[in-house]
C-alpha positions in Angstrom: 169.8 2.4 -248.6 173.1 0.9 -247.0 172.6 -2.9 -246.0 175.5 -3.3 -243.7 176.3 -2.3 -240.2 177.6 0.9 -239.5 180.0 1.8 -236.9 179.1 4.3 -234.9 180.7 7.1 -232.6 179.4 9.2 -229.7 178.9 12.5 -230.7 177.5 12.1 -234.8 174.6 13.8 -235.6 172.2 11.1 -236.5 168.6 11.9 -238.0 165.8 9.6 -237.7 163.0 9.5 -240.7 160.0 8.8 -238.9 161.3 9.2 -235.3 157.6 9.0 -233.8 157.3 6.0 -234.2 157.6 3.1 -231.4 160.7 1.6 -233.5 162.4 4.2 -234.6 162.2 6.5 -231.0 163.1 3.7 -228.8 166.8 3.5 -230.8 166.5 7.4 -230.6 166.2 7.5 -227.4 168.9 5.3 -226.5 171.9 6.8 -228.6 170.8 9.7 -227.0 171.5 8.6 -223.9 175.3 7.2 -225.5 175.9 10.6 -226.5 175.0 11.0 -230.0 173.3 14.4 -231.2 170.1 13.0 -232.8 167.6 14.9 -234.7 164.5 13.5 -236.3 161.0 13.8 -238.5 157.8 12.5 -238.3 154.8 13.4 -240.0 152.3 14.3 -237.1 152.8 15.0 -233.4 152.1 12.8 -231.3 152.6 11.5 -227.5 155.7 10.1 -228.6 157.2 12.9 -230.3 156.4 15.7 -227.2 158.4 12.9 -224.8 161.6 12.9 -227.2 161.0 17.0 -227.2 161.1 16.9 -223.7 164.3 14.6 -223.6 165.9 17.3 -225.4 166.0 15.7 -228.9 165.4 18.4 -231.8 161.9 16.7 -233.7 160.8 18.2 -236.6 157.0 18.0 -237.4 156.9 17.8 -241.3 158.9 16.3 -243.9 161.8 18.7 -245.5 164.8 18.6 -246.9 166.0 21.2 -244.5 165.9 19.5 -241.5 168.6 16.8 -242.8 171.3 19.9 -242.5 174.3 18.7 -240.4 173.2 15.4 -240.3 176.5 12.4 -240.7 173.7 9.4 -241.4 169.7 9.3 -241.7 168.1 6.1 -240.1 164.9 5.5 -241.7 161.3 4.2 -240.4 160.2 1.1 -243.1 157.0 2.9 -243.4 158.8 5.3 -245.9 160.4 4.6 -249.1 162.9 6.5 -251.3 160.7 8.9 -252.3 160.7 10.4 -249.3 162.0 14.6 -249.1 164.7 14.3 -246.6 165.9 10.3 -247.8 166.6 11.9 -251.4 168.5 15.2 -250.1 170.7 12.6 -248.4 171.3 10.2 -251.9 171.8 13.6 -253.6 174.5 14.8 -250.9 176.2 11.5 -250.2 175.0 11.0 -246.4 174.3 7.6 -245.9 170.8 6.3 -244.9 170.4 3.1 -243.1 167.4 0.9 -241.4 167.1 -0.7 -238.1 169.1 -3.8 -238.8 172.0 -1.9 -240.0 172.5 -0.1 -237.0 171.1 -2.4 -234.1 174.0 -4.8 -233.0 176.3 -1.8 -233.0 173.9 -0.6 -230.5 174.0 -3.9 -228.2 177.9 -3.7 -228.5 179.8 -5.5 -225.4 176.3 -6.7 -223.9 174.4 -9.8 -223.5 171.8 -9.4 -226.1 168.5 -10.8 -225.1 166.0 -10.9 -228.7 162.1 -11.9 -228.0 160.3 -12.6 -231.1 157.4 -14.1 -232.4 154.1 -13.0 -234.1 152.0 -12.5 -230.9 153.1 -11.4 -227.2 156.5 -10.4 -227.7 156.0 -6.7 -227.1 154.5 -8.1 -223.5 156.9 -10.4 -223.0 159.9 -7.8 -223.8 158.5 -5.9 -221.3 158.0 -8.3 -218.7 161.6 -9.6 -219.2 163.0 -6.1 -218.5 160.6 -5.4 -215.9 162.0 -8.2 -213.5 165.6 -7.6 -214.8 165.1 -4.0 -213.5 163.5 -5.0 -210.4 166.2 -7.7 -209.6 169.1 -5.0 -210.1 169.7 -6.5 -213.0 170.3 -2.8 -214.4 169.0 -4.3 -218.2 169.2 -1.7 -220.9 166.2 -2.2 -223.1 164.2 -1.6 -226.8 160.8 -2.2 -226.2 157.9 -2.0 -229.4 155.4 -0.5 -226.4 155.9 1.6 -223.5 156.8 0.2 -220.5 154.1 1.6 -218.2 156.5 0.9 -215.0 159.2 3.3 -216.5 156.9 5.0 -219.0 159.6 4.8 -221.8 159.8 2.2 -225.0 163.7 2.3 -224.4 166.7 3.1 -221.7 170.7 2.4 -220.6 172.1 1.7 -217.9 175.2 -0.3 -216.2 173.7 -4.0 -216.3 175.3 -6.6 -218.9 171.7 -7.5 -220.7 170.3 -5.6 -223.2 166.5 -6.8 -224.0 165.1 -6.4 -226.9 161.8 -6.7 -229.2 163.1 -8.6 -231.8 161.1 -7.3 -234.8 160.2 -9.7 -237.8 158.8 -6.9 -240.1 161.4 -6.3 -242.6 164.1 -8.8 -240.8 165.0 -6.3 -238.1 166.1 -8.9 -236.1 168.4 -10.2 -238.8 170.5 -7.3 -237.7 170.7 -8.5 -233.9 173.6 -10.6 -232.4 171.9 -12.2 -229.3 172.9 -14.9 -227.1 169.8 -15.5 -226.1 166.5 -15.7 -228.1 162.9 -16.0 -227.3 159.9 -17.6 -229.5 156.7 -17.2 -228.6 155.1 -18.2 -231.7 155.3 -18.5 -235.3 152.3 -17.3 -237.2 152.1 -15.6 -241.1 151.5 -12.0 -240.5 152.7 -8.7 -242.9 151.7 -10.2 -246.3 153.2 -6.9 -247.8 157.0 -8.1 -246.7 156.8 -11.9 -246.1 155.2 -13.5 -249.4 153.9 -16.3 -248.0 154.3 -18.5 -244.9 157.2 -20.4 -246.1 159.3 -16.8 -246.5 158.2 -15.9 -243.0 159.4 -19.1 -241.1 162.5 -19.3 -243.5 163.1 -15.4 -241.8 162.7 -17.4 -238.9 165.4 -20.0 -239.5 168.0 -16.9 -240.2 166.9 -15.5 -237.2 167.6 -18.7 -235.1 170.9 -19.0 -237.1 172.3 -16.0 -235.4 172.9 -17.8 -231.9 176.1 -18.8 -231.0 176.7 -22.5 -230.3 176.5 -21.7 -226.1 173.4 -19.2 -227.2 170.2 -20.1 -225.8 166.9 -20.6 -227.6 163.6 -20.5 -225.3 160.3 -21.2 -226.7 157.0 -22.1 -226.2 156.3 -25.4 -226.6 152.7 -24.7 -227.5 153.4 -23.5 -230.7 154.4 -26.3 -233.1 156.2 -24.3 -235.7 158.3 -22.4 -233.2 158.8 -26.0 -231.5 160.6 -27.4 -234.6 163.4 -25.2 -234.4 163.5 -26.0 -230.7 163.8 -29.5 -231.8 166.7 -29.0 -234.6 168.7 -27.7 -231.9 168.1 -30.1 -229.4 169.2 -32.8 -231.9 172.8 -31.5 -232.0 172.9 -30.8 -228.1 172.9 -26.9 -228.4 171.1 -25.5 -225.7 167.0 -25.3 -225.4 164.5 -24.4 -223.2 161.0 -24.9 -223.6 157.7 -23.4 -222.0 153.5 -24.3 -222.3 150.9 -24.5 -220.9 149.4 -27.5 -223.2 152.1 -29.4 -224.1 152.9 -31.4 -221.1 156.5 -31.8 -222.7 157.7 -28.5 -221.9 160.1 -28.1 -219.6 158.5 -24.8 -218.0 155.1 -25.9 -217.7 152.0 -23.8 -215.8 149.4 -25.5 -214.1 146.4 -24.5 -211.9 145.2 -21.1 -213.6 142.9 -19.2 -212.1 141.2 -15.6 -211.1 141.3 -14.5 -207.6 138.7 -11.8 -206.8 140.1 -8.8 -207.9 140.5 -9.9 -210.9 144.1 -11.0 -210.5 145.5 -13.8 -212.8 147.1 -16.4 -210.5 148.5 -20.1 -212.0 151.7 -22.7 -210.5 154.9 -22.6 -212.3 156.8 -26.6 -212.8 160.0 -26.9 -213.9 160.0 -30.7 -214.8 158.5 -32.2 -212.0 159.3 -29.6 -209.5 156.9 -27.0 -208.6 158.8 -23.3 -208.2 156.3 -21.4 -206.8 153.0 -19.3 -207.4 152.6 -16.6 -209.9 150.3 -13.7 -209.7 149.6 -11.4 -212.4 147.6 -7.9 -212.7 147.0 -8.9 -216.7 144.5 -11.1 -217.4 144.5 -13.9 -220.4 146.3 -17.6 -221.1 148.2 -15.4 -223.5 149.5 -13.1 -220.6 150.6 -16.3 -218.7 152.6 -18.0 -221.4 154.8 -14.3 -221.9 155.1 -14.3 -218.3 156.4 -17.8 -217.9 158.8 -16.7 -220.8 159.9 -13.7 -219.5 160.9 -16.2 -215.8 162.6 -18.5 -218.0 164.5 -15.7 -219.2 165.2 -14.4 -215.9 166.6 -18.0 -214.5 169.2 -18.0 -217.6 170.7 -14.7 -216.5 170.5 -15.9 -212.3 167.6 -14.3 -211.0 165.7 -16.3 -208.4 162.3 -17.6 -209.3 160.6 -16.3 -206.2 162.3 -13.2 -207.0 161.3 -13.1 -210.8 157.8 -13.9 -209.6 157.5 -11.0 -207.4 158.6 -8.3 -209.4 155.7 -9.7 -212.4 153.3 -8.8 -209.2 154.1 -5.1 -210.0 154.3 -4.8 -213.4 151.6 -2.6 -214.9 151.9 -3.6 -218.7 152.5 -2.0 -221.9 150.7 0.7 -223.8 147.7 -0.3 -225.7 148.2 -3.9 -224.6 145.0 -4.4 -222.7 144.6 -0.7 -221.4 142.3 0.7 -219.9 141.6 3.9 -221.3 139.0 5.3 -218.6 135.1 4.6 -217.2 132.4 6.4 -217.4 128.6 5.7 -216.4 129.4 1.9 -215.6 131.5 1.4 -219.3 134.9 0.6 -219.7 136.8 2.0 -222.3 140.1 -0.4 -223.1 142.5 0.1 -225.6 144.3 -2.7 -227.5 146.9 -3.4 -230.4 144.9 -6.3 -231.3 144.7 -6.5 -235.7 145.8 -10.0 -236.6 142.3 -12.8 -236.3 144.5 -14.5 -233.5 145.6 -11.5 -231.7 141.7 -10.2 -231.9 140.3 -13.7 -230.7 142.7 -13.4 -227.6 142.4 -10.5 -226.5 138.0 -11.0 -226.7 138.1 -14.2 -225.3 140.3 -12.8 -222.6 137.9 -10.0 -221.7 135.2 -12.2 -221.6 136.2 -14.0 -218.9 137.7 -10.7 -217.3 133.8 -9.2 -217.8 131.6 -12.3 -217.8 128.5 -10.2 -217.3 129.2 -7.2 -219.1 128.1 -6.7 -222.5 131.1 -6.5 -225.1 131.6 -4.2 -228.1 134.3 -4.4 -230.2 135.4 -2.5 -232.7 138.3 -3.2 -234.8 140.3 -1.1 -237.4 141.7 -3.6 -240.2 145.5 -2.6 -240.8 147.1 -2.9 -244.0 144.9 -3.9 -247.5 147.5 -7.0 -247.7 147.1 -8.2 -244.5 143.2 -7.7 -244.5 142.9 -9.3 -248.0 145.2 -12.3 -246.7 143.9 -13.0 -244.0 140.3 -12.0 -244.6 138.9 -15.7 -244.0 140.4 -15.9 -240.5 138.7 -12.8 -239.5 134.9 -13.9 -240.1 135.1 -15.9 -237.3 137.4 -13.9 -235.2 134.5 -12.0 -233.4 132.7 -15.2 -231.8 133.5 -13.7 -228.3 132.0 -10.3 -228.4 128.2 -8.9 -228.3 128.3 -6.4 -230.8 131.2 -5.4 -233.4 131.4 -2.3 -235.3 134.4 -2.0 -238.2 136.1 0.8 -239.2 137.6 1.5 -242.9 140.8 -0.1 -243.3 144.1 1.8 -241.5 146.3 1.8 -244.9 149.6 2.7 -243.2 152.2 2.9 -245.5 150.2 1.2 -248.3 147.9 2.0 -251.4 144.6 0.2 -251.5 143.6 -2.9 -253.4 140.6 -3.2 -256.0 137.9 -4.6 -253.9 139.4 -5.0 -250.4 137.4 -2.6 -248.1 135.9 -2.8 -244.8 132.4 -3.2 -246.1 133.4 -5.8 -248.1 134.6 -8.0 -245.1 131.7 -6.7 -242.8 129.2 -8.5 -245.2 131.0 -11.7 -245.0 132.0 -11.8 -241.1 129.8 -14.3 -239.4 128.7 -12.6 -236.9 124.7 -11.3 -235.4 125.4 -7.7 -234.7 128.6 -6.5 -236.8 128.3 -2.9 -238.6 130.5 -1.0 -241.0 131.2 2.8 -239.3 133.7 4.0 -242.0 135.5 6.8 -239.9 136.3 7.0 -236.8 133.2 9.4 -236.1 131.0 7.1 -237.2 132.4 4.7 -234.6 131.9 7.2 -231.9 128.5 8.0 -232.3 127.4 4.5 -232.8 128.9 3.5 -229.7 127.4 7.3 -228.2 123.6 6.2 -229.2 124.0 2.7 -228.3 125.9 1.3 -225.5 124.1 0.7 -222.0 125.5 0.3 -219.0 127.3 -2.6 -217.5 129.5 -2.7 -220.9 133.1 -3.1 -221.9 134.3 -1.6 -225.4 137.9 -2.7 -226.5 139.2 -0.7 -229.2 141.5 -2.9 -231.6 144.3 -1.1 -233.5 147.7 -0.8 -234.7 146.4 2.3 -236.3 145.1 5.8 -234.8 141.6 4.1 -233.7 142.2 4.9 -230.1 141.1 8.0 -230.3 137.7 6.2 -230.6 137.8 5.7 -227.4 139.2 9.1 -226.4 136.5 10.7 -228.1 133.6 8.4 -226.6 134.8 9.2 -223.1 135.2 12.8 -223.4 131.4 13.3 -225.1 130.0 10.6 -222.4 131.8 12.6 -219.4 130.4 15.7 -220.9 126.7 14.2 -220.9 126.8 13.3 -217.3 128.0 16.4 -216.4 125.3 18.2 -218.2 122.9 15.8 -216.9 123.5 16.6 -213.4 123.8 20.2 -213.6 120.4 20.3 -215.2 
């Protein structure tokens, strides 16, 4: 595969390898809109790949040779490797096949390029900075790792100077990026498969920091401590910083005063230094929700935007997909969907519903992702489940990966410390264990980068069914 930039022209033919994913159909979608003719594959259908259909971009379901003809370059997913039908057609006819980073600062050409990254909340945070930008008249064009629920896309272009993007560590995507300003929100070893241990991960990292300009900005969150040293190595040769928390009273975007109002709305005081800006209300609950949208306003005041007015467009934002999401109620149970697969991530996102639900009873049930990562990490996630009632564990979502001897989902499930955790191998199992046991006045949360939501799909459509057969009896 090529390794450099590429330059590109309205009007190629460009196919994507893999163009259902969230990545790969965001970039899709936008040189579609810059006038390129852009095919793509993907192995399934899927929500994404009937929306690019829709757009009028030709998607192939199925992996062939075939569907390469015409094609002037092939931009590849990272979930597939050389192997792959339509990535050797193009080595044996000569097209060249590039990955995200190749491609991506060609994209951003001529705009402000604004890169959030991190290991947790940047999809959120992404969103939450293009959100206001749009709401402001900012006019941002945007690459989101989610969809947007506010515009329902992952992606768009339009007339404003930013261009906001997730700034993907997996596979140093961002590496490709030329921002001017970059976001942190934390630093924490994730995809064992790529990064070989922590030190190659925060050394990806220091590259990606390296890409800002000496007038570049740098915002991050002061809560972290390995994201806070590279805030500090800039600040010692004056380049420009800006920091954010909520515990470490040295930030200079601090929050203060977090609370719930009644229907269920988050609501906490924003500082900068000593000064208090305002109030901030938010529809998504969870600490974690509070720090990427005290980002996303620090982001917003580098590129002009009122606070007051930043604040009140993060009044109407609706959040990303699977971020959170409520999938749908039925007999007094919540269903929620989130993307939740890394211990911290998991921990968060129950501790958060917790206090959303104080008195409902919690089930969670998690799909591990990736052998390495659940092999890696597999003594942070015994006690990653402290939070919830009752925890039921899928087999492991392999994604693009072959198992390991003796990593497995039972394995783990025997280990977690926890009084009510079960292995349900498929996702069957999962819904009829949750089908003969959850009561009323319960809240299950479905955690998964994988294809576990239709757990929760399934589990509402049999439970809706039920009632209805129990009233018409």
């Amino acid at each position: 595969m090529m390794t450099k930039s590429v330059n590109l022209v309205p009007g190629q033919h460009i196919h994507f390898v893999g163009i259902g994913g969230i990545g790969l159909s965001a970039i899709a979608r936008v040189l579609h809109q810059q006038g390129y003719f852009i095919t793509g594959s993907d192995h399934r259908r899927s929500a994404i790949t009937d929306m690019l259909i829709d757009e009028g971009l030709t998607v192939y379901i199925g992996h062939r040779p075939s569907n390469i003809r015409g094609a002037e370059m092939l931009i590849v997913t990272s979930a597939v490797d050389a192997r792959n039908p339509e990535i050797r057609a193009a080595t044996h006819a000569g097209i060249p096949v590039y990955k995200r980073k190749d491609i991506i600062a060609d994209i951003m050409e001529g705009r402000t390029g604004i890169a959030i990254a991190g290991t947790h909340g940047k999809t959120t945070t992404t969103a939450m900075t293009t959100h206001i930008l749009r709401e402001t008249a900012q006019r941002p064009c945007y690459i989101i790792g989610g969809i947007l629920r506010n515009s329902g896309k992952n992606s768009g272009m339009d007339t404003g100077d930013a261009f906001v993007i997730e700034a993907d560590e997996y596979d140093n995507m961002y590496h490709g990026l030329r921002p001017h300003i970059e976001v942190i929100t934390n630093i924490e070893y994730d995809h064992p498969d790529f990064f070989k241990s922590p030190h190659d991960m925060v050394q990806s990292f220091r590259r990606f920091v390296g890409l800002l300009p000496d007038d570049g900005l740098l915002i991050v969150c002061a809560d972290d401590p390995t994201a806070q040293i590279f805030a500090n190595n800039r600040r010692i040769v004056d380049l420009p910083v800006a920091t954010y928390g909520i515990d470490n009273p040295e930030a200079d975007w601090h929050i203060h005063d977090l609370q719930y109002d009644a229907q269920g709305n988050m609501i906490f005081r924003v500082n900068y230094h000593a000064n208090e800006l305002g109030i901030v209300q938010l529809q998504q609950p969870g600490q974690h929700n509070a720090l990427n949208a005290l980002a996303a306003l620090v982001v917003a005041n580098s590129q002009g935007v009122p606070f007051e007015h930043a604040a009140a467009a993060l009044q109407t934002f609706q959040g990303t997909g699977r971020r959170l999401d409520i999938r749908g109620s039925v007999d007094d149970v919540v269903v929620i969907d989130d993307y939740a697969h890394h211990p911290t991530a998991i921990e968060a996102t129950l501790h958060t519903l917790r206090q959303r639900y104080p008195d409902a009873t919690l089930w969670a049930v998690w799909q591990p992702h990736t052998y390495t990562r659940t092999q890696a990490l597999a003594e942070r996630y015994l006690d990653a489940f402290e939070d919830a009632h009752h925890v039921l564990v899928t087999d492991i979502y392999a994604a693009r990966e072959d198992p390991l001897p003796g990593v497995t989902s039972a394995a783990l499930v025997a280990d977690i410390r926890h009084p009510d955790v079960q292995h349900t191998p498929t996702l069957r199992d999962a819904t009829q264990t949750l089908l003969n046991r959850v009561e009323p006045h319960s809240v299950i949360v479905i955690m998964s980068a994988g294809d576990a939501p239709l757990i929760g799909v399934n589990y509402l459509r049999a439970r809706r069914q039920q009632s209805q057969g129990n009233r018409g009896a």
